[in-house]
MISELO-143631 format. One line per field, with one value per residue (C-alpha): residue number from 1; residue in one letter; x, y, z. Coordinates in Angstrom, 1 decimal. Example, Ala and Ser with C-alpha at 12.3 -4.5 7.8 and 13.67 -1.06 7.14 Angstrom:
pos <- [1|2]
code <- [a|s]
x <- [12.3|13.7]
y <- [-4.5|-1.1]
z <- [7.8|7.1]
REM end
This chain:
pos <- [1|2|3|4|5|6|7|8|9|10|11|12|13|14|15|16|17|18|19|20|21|22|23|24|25|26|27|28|29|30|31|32|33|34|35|36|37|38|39|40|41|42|43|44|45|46|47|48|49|50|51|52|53|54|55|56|57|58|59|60|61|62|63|64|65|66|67|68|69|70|71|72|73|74|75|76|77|78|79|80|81|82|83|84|85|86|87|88|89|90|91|92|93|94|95|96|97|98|99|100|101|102|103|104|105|106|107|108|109|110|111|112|113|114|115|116|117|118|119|120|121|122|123|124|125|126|127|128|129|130|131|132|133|134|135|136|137|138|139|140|141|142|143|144|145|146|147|148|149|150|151|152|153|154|155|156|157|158|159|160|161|162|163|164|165|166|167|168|169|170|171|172|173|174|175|176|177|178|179|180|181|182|183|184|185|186|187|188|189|190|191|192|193|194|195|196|197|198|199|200|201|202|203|204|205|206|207|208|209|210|211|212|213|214|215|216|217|218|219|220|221|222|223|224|225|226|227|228|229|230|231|232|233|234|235|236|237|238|239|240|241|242|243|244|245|246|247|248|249|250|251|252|253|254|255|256|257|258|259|260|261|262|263|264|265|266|267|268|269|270|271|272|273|274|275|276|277|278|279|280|281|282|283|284|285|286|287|288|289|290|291|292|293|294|295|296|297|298|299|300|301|302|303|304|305|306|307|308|309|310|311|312|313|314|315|316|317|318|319|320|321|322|323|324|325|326|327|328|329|330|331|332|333|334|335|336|337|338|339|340|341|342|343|344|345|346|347|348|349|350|351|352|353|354|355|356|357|358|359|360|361|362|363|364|365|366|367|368|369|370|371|372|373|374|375|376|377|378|379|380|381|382|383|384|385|386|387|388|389|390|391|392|393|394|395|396|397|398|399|400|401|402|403|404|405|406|407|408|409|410|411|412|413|414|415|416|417|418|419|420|421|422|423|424]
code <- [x|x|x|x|x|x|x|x|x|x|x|x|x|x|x|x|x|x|x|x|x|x|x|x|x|x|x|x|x|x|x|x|x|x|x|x|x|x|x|x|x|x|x|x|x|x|x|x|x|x|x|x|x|x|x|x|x|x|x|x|x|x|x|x|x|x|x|x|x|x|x|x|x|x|x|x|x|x|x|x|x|x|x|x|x|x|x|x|x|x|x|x|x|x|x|x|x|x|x|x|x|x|x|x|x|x|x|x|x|x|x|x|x|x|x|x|x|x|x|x|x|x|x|x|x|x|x|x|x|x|x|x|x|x|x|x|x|x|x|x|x|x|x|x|x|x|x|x|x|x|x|x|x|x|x|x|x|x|x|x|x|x|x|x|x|x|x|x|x|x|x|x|x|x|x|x|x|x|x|x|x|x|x|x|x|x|x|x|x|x|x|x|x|x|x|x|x|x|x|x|x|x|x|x|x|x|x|x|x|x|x|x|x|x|x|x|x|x|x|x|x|x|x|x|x|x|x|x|x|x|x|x|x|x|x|x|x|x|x|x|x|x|x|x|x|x|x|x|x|x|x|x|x|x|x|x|x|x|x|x|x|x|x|x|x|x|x|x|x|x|x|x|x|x|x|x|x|x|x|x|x|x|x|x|x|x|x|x|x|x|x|x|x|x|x|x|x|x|x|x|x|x|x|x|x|x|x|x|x|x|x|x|x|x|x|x|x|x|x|x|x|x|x|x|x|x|x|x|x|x|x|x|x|x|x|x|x|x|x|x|x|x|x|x|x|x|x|x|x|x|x|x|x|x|x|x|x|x|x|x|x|x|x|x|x|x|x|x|x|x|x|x|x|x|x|x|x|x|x|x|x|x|x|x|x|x|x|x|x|x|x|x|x|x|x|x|x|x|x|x|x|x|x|x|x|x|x|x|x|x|x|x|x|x|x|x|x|x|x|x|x|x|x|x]
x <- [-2.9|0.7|1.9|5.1|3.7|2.4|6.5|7.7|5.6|5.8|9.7|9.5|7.7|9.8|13.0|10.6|9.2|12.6|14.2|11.3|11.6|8.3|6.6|5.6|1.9|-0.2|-1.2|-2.3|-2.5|-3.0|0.0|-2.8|-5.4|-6.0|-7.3|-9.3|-7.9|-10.4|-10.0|-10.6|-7.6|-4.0|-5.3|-1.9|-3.3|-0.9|2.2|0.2|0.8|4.5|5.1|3.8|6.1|8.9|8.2|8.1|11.2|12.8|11.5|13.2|10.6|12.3|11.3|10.4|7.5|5.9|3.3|2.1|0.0|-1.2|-4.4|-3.9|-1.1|-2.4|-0.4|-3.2|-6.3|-8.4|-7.8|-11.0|-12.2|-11.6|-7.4|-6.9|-5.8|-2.8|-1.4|-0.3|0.5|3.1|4.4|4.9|7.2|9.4|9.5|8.8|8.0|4.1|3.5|2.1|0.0|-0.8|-3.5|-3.8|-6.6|-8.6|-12.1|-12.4|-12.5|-16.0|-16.4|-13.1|-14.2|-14.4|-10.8|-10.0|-12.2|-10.9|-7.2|-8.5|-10.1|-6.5|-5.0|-3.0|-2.5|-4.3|-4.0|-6.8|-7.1|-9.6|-11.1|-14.5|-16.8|-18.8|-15.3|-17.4|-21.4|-23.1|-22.6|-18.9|-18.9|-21.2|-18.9|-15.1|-17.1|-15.8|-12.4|-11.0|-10.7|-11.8|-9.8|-10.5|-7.4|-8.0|-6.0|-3.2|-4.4|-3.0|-0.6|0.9|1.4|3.2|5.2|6.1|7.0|9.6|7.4|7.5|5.4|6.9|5.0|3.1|3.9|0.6|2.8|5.6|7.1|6.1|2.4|3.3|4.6|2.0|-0.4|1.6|1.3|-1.9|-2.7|-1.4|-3.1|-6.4|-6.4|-5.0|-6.0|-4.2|-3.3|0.5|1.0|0.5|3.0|5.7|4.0|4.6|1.2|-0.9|-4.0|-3.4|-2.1|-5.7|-7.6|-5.8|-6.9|-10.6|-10.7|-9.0|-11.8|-14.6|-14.4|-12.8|-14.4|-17.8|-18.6|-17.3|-17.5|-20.9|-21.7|-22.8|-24.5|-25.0|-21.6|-22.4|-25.3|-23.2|-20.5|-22.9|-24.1|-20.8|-20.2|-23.6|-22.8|-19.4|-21.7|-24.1|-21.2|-22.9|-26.5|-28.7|-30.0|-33.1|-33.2|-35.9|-33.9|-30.8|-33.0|-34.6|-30.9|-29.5|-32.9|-32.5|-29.0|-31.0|-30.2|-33.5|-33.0|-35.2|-34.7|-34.2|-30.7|-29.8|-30.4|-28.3|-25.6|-25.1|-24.3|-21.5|-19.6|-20.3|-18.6|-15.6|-14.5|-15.6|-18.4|-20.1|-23.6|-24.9|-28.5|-30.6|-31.0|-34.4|-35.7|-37.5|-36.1|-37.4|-36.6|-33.3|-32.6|-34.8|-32.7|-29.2|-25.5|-23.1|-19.2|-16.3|-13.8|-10.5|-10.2|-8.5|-10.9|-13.8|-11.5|-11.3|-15.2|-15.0|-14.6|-14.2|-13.7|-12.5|-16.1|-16.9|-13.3|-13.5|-16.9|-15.6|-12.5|-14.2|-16.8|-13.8|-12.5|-15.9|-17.0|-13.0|-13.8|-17.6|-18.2|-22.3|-22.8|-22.7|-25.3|-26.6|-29.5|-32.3|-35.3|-36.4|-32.3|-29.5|-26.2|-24.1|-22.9|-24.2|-23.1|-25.3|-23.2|-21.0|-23.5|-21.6|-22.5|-20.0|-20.5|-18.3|-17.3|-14.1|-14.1|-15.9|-15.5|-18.8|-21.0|-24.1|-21.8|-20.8|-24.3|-25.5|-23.1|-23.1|-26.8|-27.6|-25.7|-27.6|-30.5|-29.6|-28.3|-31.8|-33.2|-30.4|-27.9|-24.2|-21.9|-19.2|-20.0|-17.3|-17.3|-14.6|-12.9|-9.6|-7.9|-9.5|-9.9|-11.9|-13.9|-17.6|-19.7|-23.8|-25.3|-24.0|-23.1|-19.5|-18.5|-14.8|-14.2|-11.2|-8.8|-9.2|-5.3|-5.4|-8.8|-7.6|-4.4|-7.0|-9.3|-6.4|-5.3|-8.9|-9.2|-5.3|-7.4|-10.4]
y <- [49.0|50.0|49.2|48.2|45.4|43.9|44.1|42.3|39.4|38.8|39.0|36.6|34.2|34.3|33.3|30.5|28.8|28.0|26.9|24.6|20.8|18.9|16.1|15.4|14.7|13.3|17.1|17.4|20.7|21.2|23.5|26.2|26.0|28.3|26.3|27.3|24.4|24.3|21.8|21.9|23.9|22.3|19.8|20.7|23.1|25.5|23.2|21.7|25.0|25.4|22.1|23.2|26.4|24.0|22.4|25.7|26.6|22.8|23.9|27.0|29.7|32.7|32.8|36.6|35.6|33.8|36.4|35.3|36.0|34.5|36.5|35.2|37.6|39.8|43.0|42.4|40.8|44.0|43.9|44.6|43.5|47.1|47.0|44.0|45.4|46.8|43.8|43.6|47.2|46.5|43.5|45.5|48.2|44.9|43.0|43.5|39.9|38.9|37.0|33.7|35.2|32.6|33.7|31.9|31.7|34.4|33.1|35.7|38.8|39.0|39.2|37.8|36.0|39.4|40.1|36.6|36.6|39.6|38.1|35.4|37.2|39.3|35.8|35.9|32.4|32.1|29.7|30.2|28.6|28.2|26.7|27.5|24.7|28.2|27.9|25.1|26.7|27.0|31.2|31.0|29.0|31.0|34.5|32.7|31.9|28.8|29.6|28.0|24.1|23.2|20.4|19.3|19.1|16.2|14.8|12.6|9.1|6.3|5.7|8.8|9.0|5.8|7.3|10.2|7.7|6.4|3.4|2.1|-1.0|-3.8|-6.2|-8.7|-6.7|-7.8|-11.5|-9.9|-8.4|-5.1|-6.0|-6.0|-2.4|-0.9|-2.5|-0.4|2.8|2.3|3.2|6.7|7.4|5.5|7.9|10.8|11.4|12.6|16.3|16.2|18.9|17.2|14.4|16.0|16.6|14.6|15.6|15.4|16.0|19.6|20.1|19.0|20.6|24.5|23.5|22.9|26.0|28.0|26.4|26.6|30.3|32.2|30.1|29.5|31.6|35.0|34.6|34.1|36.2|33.1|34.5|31.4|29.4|27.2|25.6|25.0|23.2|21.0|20.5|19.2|17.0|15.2|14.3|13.4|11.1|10.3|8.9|5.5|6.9|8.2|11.7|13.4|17.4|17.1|15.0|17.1|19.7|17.8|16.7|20.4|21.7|18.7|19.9|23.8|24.8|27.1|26.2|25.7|23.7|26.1|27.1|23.6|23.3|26.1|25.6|22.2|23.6|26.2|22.9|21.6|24.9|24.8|21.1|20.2|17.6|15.9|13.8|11.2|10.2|7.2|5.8|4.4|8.1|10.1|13.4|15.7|13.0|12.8|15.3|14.6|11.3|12.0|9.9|12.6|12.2|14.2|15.3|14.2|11.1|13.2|15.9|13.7|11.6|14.9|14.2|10.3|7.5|4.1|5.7|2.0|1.6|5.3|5.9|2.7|3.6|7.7|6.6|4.6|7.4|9.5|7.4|6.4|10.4|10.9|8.0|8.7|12.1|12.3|9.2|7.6|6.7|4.4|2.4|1.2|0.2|-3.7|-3.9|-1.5|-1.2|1.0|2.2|1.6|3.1|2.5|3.3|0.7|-1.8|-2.0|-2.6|-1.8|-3.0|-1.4|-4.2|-3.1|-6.9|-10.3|-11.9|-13.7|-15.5|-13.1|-10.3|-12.3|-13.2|-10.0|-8.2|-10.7|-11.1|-7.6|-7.3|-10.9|-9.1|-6.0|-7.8|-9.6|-6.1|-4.0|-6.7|-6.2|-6.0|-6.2|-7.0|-6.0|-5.9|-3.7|-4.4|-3.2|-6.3|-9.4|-10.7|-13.8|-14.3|-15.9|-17.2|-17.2|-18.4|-16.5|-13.5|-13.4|-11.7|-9.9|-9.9|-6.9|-5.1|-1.1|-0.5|-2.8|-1.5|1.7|1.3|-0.1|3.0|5.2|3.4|3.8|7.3|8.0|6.3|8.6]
z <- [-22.9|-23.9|-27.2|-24.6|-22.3|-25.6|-27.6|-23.9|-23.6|-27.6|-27.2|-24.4|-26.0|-28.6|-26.4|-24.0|-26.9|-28.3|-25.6|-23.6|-23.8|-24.4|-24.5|-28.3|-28.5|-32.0|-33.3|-37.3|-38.3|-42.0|-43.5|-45.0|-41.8|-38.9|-35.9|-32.4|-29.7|-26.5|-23.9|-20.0|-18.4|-18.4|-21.0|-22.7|-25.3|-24.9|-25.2|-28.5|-29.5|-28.5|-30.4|-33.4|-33.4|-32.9|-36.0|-37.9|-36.8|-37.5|-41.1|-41.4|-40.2|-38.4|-34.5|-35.3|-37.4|-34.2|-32.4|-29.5|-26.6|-23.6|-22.4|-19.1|-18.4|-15.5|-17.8|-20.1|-18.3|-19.0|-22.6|-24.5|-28.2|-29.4|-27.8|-29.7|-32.9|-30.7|-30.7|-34.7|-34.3|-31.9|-33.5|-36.6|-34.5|-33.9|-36.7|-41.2|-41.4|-41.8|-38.7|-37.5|-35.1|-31.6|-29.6|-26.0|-23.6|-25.4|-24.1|-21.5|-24.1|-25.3|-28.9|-29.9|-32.5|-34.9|-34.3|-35.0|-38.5|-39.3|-38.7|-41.4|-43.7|-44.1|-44.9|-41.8|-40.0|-36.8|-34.3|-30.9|-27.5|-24.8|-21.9|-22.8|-24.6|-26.1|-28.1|-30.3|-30.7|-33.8|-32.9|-32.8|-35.9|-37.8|-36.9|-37.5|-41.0|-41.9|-41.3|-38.3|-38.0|-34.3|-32.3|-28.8|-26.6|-24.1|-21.3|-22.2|-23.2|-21.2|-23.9|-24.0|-20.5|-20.8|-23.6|-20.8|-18.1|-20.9|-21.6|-25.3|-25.9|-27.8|-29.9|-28.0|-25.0|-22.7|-22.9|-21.7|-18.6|-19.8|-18.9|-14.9|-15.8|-17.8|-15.2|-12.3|-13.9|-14.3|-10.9|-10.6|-14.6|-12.8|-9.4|-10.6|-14.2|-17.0|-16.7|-18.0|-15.6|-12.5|-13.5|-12.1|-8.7|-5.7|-4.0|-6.9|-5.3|-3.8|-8.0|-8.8|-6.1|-7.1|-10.7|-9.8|-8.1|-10.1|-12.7|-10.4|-9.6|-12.8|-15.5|-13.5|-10.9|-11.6|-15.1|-14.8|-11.8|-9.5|-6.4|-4.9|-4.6|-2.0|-4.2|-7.1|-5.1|-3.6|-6.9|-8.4|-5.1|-5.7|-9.2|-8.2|-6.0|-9.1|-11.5|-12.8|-11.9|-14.3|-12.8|-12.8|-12.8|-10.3|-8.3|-7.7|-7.0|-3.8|-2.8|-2.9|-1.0|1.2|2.6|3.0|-0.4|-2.2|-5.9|-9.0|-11.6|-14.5|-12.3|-12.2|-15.8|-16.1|-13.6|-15.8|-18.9|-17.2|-16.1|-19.3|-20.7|-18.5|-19.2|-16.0|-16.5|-19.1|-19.6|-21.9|-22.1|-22.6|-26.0|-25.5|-24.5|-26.8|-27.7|-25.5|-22.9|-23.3|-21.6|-18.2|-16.6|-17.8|-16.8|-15.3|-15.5|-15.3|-18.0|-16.1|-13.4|-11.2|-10.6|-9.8|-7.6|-5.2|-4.4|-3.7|-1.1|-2.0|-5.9|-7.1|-9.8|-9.9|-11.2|-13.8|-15.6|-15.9|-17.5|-19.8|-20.2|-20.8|-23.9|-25.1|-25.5|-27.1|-29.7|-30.5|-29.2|-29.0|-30.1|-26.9|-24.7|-21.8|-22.3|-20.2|-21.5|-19.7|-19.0|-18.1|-20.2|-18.9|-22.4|-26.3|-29.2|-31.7|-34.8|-34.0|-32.5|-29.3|-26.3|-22.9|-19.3|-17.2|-13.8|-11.8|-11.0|-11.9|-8.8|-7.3|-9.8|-8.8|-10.3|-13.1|-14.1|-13.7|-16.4|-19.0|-18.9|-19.5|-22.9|-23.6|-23.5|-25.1|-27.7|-28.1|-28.3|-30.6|-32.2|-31.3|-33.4|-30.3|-26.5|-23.8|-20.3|-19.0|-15.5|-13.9|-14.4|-15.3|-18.8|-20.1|-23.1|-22.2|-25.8|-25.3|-28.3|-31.1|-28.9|-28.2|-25.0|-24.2|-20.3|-21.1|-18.6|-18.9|-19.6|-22.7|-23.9|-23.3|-25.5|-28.3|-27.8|-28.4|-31.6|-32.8|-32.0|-34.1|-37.3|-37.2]
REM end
C-alpha cells in the first residue's frame, strides 16, 4: 500500500466532510473519549461521524487535524493489520498537527483492534466503525482494554425521520392536524424502514434489496466462506416467514431439508449468529424457559422494517410486532422477552413489569378478547406495572379489575419510546 493512495483519500475527506449537508442526529460523545460505533450497514454511522467533525470544526479545530479513512475504499481493500501503521506515517508527511484519527468500516481487517489499542494507549483520539456485531464481544473488549466507549448506531427512529421530512411536533400535537400528517408518514417509515439513505429514493425497494445483498454476500457469505448459499437464503426467507412465531432449531432444520436442503443443526445454530453479526436479524427468548432453554424456541425479527418487508405478503402484523421488536430491543436491549408459560404475551420486560401485545387492529370482539385477556392473565401470573396493546391505529383504554389496559397507536408509542430511549 502506497504512502500516496493513503495522503489522497485523507485529503479528500478532508474537503467532503466540510462541505456535506446533514441531517443532525442525537450523538453524545464525551470531549476526552475514543468510541467504536457498529450498527447494520447504512445505519448512518458514518454521517454520525461526519457530524461530529462538524462540531470540531464549529469549535475551532483545524480540518488538517481530521484523519480519516474509510476501509471500504477498493485502493485499500487489501490492507492488512501490519500496513496499518502507514496510515499515521503518511498523515505525518502532510500535516505537524497531532491528529484526530477516524477509522471507518475497519471490521474486515483482522486484528484491528491492536492497532486501535495501540492508537489509545499513545493518547491519540480514536473514533471506529463497523458493521460487524463481533465489534461488541467480551474479546474485542478485553484487547481495546477499557478504552473505547461502544455505541450502537440504529436506524432513524420515527421521530427523526419526521424531523427529516421537515416535521416538528407541537405541543398537544396528536389533537391537532399534525396527527393526520404524522399518521401519513407513517406508512412509508412502516413499509420501508428507517435507513436515512433510502429516503431519498423513489423505488425504495430495489435501495433495500442492493443493501441486503450487498450484506448477505460480503458480510455473510464470503466473509465467512459459506459454501452453501442457497441454504442460508432459504433460511433468512423462513424466518422472514417466522416473525411473531417462536422457532425451534429443530424445526428450521425440517423446513430447509423439506425444500431439498441437507443441513444440521449445529450450521443453523451457526448460520444464526452470522445474521446476528451483520445487523441482519435478531431473537428474544421466552422468559419462562430455563437457561439452557432459552435458547431452543426462540422469537426471530429483523433489525430494519424494510429488509424484512423484501420477504413478505400481506406484511400488515408481521411488520407491526418487528417494529415494535425494533424499539423494544433499542429501549431494553436483552432485557426483552416473550412469554408463554399457560398464556402467550407477545412481549414482557420484566424490569419494568410490562407487558406488550402487539394487534395491528382491534376490530372483532374475538380479537379483542383474545389480547386483553392474555395480559389479564399474565398479570395474575407476573404483576404489571404497565399493560399495552400496540395496534397501527386504534387507541382506547380498557380497566379489568385493578389492571389498567392502554389500546395505543404504534406512531404515538413510538414517539414515547424514543423519548424514553433520549433519557437513558
Amino acid at each position: 500500500m502506497e504512502k500516496k493512495v493513503i495522503q489522497e483519500i485523507i485529503l479528500w475527506q478532508q474537503d467532503f466532510i466540510q462541505n456535506i449537508k446533514l441531517q443532525k442526529r442525537d450523538i453524545k460523545i464525551e470531549p476526552a473519549g475514543n468510541y467504536v460505533l457498529v450498527g447494520m450497514r447504512r445505519a448512518g454511522k458514518t454521517y454520525m461521524l461526519y457530524q461530529y467533525i462538524q462540531q470540531l470544526l464549529s469549535e475551532g479545530h483545524d480540518v488538517h487535524e481530521i484523519l480519516f479513512v474509510n476501509f471500504e475504499d477498493e485502493r485499500i481493500t487489501d490492507i492488512k493489520k501490519e500496513d496499518l501503521h502507514i496510515i499515521i506515517d503518511a498523515y505525518r508527511e502532510l500535516f505537524a498537527h497531532e491528529p484526530i484519527i477516524f477509522l471507518d468500516e475497519i471490521q474486515n481487517i483482522d486484528g484491528w483492534e491492536h492497532f486501535a489499542r495501540r492508537l489509545a494507549d499513545e493518547g491519540r483520539r480514536v473514533f471506529i466503525t463497523g458493521s460487524n456485531a463481533h465489534m461488541l464481544s467480551r474479546e474485542i473488549a478485553s484487547t481495546l482494554g477499557g478504552r473505547f466507549l461502544i455505541q450502537e448506531i440504529w436506524p432513524f427512529a420515527f421521530s427523526e425521520y419526521l424531523q427529516y421530512k421537515g416535521v416538528t411536533l407541537q405541543p398537544h400535537w396528536h389533537l391537532t392536524s399534525q396527527k393526520a400528517e404524522v399518521i401519513r408518514l407513517l406508512g412509508d417509515y412502516f413499509q420501508f424502514g428507517g435507513l436515512a439513505e433510502s429516503f431519498s429514493f423513489s423505488d425504495k425497494r430495489l435501495w433495500l434489496t442492493s443493501l441486503y445483498q450487498k450484506v448477505l454476500y460480503s458480510d455473510i457469505i464470503i466473509r465467512k466462506g459459506i459454501r452453501n448459499e442457497r441454504s442460508m437464503t432459504l433460511l433468512i426467507r423462513k424466518l422472514a416467514d417466522s416473525v411473531m412465531q417462536p422457532t425451534a432449531v429443530k424445526r428450521l432444520q425440517n423446513i430447509l431439508q423439506g425444500d431439498g436442503t441437507k443441513i444440521n443443526r449445529n450450521t443453523i445454530s451457526t448460520y444464526l449468529s452470522y445474521l446476528k453479526e451483520a445487523f441482519l436479524c435478531f431473537s428474544i427468548s421466552n422468559f419462562t424457559d430455563a437457561i439452557p432453554q432459552r435458547e431452543v424456541m426462540r422469537k426471530h425479527y429483523f433489525y430494519d422494517n424494510g429488509i424484512l418487508n423484501l420477504f413478505l405478503i400481506n406484511p400488515e402484523s408481521k411488520l407491526l410486532e418487528n417494529l415494535v421488536a425494533i424499539y423494544l430491543l433499542r429501549t431494553y436491549g436483552e432485557g426483552v422477552f416473550y412469554y408463554n408459560r399457560n398464556v402467550e404475551v407477545d412481549f414482557y420486560i420484566p424490569s419494568e413489569q410490562l407487558g406488550v401485545q402487539v394487534s395491528y387492529n382491534m376490530i372483532g370482539q374475538e380479537t379483542r378478547e383474545r389480547e386483553i385477556s392474555a395480559l389479564v392473565k399474565l398479570n395474575a401470573f407476573k404483576p404489571l406495572k404497565r399493560s399495552i396493546i400496540i395496534t397501527y391505529n386504534e387507541e382506547d383504554v380498557v380497566v379489568m379489575g385493578n389492571q389498567r389496559i392502554e389500546i395505543i397507536p404504534v406512531w404515538r408509542w413510538m414517539l414515547e419510546a424514543h423519548e424514553a430511549i433520549e433519557k437513558l
